[in-house]
N, C-alpha and C positions, 0 to 999 in steps of 0.2 A: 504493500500500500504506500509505503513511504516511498519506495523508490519511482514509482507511478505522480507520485504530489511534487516529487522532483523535475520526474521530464515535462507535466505541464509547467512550473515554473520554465524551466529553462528555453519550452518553447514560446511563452507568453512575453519574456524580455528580450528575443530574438528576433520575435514582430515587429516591437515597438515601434523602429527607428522605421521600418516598413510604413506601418499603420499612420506614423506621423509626419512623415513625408507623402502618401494619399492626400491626408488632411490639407497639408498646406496646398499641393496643388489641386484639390478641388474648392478649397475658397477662392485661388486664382484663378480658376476657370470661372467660378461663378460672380468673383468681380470682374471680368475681361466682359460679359452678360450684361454689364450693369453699365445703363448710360449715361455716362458724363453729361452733364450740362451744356459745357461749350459744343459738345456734338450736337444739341439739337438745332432744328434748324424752323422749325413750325410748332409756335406753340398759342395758347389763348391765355387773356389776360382783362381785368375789368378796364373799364375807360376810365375812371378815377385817377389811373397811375399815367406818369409820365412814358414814354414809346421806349425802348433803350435804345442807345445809339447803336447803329448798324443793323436797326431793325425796319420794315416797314410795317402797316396796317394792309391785309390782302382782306378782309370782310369783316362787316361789321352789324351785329345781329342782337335781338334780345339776349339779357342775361346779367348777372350782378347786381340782380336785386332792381332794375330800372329798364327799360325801353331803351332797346338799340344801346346798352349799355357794357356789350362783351365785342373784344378785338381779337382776330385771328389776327396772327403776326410772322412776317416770318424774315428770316435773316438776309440780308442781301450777298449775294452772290455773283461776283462776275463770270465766274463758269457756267450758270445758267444762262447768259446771251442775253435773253428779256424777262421779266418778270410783270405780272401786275400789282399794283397800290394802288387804295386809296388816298384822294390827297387830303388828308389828313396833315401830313408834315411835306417838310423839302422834299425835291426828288435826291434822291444820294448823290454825290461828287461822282461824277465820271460816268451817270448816266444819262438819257436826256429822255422824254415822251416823245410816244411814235404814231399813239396814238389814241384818243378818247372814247370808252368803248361806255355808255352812257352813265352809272353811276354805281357808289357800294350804298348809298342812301340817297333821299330827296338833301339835294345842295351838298351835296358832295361826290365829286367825280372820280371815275375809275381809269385810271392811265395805265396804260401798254407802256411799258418803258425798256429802254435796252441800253447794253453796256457799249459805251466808246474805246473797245478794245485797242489798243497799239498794233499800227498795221493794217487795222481793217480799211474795208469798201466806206465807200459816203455814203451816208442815208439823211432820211428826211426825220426832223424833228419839230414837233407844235411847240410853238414860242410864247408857250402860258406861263406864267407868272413865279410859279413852284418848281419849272426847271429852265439851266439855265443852258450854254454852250458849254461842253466838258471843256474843260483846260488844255491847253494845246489842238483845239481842232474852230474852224474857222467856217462861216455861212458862205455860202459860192452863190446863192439863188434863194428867192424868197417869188412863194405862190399862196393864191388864196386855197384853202384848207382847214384841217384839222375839225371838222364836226362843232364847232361853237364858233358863232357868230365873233368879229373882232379879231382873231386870232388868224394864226398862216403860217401855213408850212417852210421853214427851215431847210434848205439843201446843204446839210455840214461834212465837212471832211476833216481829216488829221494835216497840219500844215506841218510837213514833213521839209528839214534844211537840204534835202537833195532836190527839192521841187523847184529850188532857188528863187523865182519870181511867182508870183498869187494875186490874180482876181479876188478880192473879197468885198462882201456887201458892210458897209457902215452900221451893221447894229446890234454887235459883238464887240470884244475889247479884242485888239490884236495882242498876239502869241507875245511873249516875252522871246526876243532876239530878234524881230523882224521889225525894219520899218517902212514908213508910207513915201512911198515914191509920189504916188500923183495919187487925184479925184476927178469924179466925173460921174455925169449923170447916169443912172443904172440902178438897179436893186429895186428901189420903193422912194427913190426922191432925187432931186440934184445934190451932185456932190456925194451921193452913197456909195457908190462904186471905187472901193478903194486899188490897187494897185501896191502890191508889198512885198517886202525883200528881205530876204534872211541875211542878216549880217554876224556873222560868225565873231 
């Protein structure tokens, strides 16, 4: 009997280091399961609280105790290309509206918006009030558009130093490096049609 009470000891402290190394990596697996915070990317929140930065409003719905009082949110992303918001707040830095798909609530609008990639093609942006020209890209052409009375479509490009000389319309601040050669009538008025030069 005794010598029986011996070999389960001796196989029970033989496990141990087994059983407790198990342990530790299955709480690692089951935190590796567990999502971070900064991973998420969509979440809701009441309207009371301020938006966090680098977030937007994408709809806006009863809940929190009041009417039309809960925000789906979600994180902005340049890897997604476009996204939609409501304008609720700015458009984010480096993107611009492409286009107004009619609203997330009565007086408040829903924007198609997309990112001003480095390198990309020109596209067209509505020149509403909540976005602006991304940084480094410059309006070539302006046409009536954009679904709300007032407003017009934007024709923007990346004013790239190898393009050396740029048509642009006066109603954008020109790029930091480049200046204005000449003016003339164009765009939406006399004197809007600028004429600008990268100076290195």
């Amino acid at each position: 009997m005794r010598n029986l009470i011996n070999l389960v000891v001796s196989a029970t402290v033989a496990l141990c280091p087994v059983i407790a190394i198990a342990g530790v990596q299955g709480g690692q697996a089951g935190t590796a399961n567990l999502q971070s915070p900064n991973s998420v990317d969509l979440m809701e929140i009441c309207a009371n609280v301020p938006i966090p930065e680098g977030w937007v409003v994408t709809s806006i719905r009863a809940g929190c105790g009041s009417g039309n009082g809960l925000y789906e949110i979600r994180r902005v992303d340049p890897a997604r290309g476009t996204m939609n918001m409501c304008g609720l707040t700015a458009v984010p830095r480096g993107w611009a509206v492409t286009y107004i798909q009619g609203g997330c609530i009565a007086g408040v609008p829903n924007y198609q918006i997309r990112y001003a990639a480095p390198n990309s093609i020109s596209f067209s942006m509505c020149n509403v009030p909540a976005s602006s020209v991304p940084p480094g890209w410059v309006v070539t052409s302006v046409a009536k558009g954009c679904g709300l009375p007032g407003y017009a479509y934007w024709e923007i490009r990346e004013a790239r130093p190898e393009l050396g000389t740029m048509e642009v319309c006066n109603v954008a601040p020109v790029p930091s490096g480049w200046v204005i050669l000449a003016q003339r009538t164009g765009c939406i008025a006399p004197n809007a049609l600028l004429t600008i030069k990268y100076m290195p």
